[in-house]
N, C-alpha and C positions, 0 to 999 in steps of 0.2 A: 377718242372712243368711237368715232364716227368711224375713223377708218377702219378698226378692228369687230365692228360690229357685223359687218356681212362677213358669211359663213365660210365664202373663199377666200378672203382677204387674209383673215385669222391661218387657211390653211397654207397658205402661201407664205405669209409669215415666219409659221413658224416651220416649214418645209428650209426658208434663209435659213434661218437661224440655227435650225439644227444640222443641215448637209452642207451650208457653207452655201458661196454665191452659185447663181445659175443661172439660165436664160430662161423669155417668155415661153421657148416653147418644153424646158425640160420643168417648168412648174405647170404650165398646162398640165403636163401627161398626170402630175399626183393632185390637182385643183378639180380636174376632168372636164376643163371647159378647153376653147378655141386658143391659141396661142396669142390670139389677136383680142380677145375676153381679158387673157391674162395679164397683156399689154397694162391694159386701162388699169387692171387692179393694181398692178407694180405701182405705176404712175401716180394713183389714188396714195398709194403706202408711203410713194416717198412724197408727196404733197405734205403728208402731218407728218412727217420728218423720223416711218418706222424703216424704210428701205433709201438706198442710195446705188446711181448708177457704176459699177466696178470694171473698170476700164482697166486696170492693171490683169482682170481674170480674161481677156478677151483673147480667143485666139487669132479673129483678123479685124479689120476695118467694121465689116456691117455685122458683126458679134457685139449683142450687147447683156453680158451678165449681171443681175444685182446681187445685193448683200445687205443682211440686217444695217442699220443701226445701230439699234434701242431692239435687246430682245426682254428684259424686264420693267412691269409697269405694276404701277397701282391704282387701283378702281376706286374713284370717291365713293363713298358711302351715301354721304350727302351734299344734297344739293338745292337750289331756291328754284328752278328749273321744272318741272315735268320731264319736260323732252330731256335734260339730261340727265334723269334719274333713270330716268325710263332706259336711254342707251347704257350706262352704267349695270342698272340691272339683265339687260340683253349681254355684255359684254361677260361678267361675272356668269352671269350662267353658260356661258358658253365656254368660259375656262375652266368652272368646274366639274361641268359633264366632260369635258377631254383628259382632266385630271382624274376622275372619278373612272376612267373607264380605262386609263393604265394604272389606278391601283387595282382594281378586279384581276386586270390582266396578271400582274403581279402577283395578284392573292394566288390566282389557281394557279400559276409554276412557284411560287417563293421555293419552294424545296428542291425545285432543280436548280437554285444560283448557289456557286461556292459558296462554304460557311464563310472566307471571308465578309462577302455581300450578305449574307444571311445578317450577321454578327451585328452589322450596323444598318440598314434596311427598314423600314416600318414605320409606323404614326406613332408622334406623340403627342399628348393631351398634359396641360397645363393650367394649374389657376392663377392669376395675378392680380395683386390688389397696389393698383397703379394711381398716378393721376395723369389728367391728360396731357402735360406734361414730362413726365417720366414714361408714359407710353410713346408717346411722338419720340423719344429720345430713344429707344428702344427699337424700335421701327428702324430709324435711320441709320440705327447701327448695326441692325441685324440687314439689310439694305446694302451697307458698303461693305459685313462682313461677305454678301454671299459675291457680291462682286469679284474677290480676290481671286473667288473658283470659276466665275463666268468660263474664259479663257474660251473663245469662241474661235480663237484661229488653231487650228490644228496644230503648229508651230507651238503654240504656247501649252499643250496639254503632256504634263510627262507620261510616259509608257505608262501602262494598264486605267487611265483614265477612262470612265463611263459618261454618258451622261445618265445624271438623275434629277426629277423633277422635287421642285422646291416650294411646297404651298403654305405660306402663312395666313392661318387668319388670325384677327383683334376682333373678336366679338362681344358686344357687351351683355354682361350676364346679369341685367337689371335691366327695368325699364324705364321710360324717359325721363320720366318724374321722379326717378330715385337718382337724378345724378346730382341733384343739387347734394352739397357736402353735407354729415351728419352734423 
């Protein structure tokens, strides 16, 4: 969480992840820090194991481009910690204001995308009455289901492939004292 909690780290991130590998100095130009800033943040990213160095994308010897990882995580909820609730909560807010501000964007064009894209497009809202158990079990499958579509190297995506963002929450719709079982 540490790594993803500063505000460039995140955009560099996920700048990998979603345009594929690159160098220090072509994620400067979309982080808008110094090439030599952007160094350290790489560095920082592949420390907790979210970037790795791509020596295969390099066009000569002192070329050095990275490459995601790990571009899907989950934010604990809880924790015995302060400090790591606290980054948890930094982290989480920071993915939902980036989430929250391509659905906006989405809202005011939806009617220019193909009715394909229309047809399947949008939020959905669900009740579940789980245990925590069959939720965890849920999660992990809903987790390796979306995996199958990650498909992060261009090689692997068939013709008319987009990307689309993918936001699950489990939020409990009771409070702490009601989870003991009836």
């Amino acid at each position: 969480m540490r790594a993803l909690a500063h505000p460039a780290r995140m955009v560099i991130w996920q700048h990998l992840g979603l345009e594929g590998p690159a160098t220090a100095t072509e994620c400067a130009a979309v982080a808008g820090l110094s090439p030599s800033a952007c160094s350290y943040h790489l560095r920082t990213l592949a420390k907790y194991g979210f970037v790795e160095e791509d020596r295969e994308h390099a066009a000569d010897g002192r070329e050095r481009p990275w490459r995601v990882k790990i571009i899907a995580f989950t934010v604990p909820d809880g924790s015995e910690t302060p400090a790591v609730r606290d980054a948890a909560r930094l982290l989480s807010a920071s993915a939902y204001a980036s989430a929250e501000e391509l659905r906006e964007s989405y809202r005011d064009r939806a009617s220019e995308y193909p009715a394909a894209w229309q047809a399947t497009l949008g939020t959905n809202y669900d009740v579940l009455h789980v245990t925590p158990e069959e939720l965890h079990s849920l999660r992990r499958r809903l987790v390796d289901l979306f995996g199958e579509y990650r498909r992060m190297s261009r090689d692997e995506r068939p013709a008319g492939a987009r990307r689309v963002l993918v936001a699950t929450d489990f939020v409990p719709w009771f409070p702490p004292e009601a989870a003991e079982p009836e």
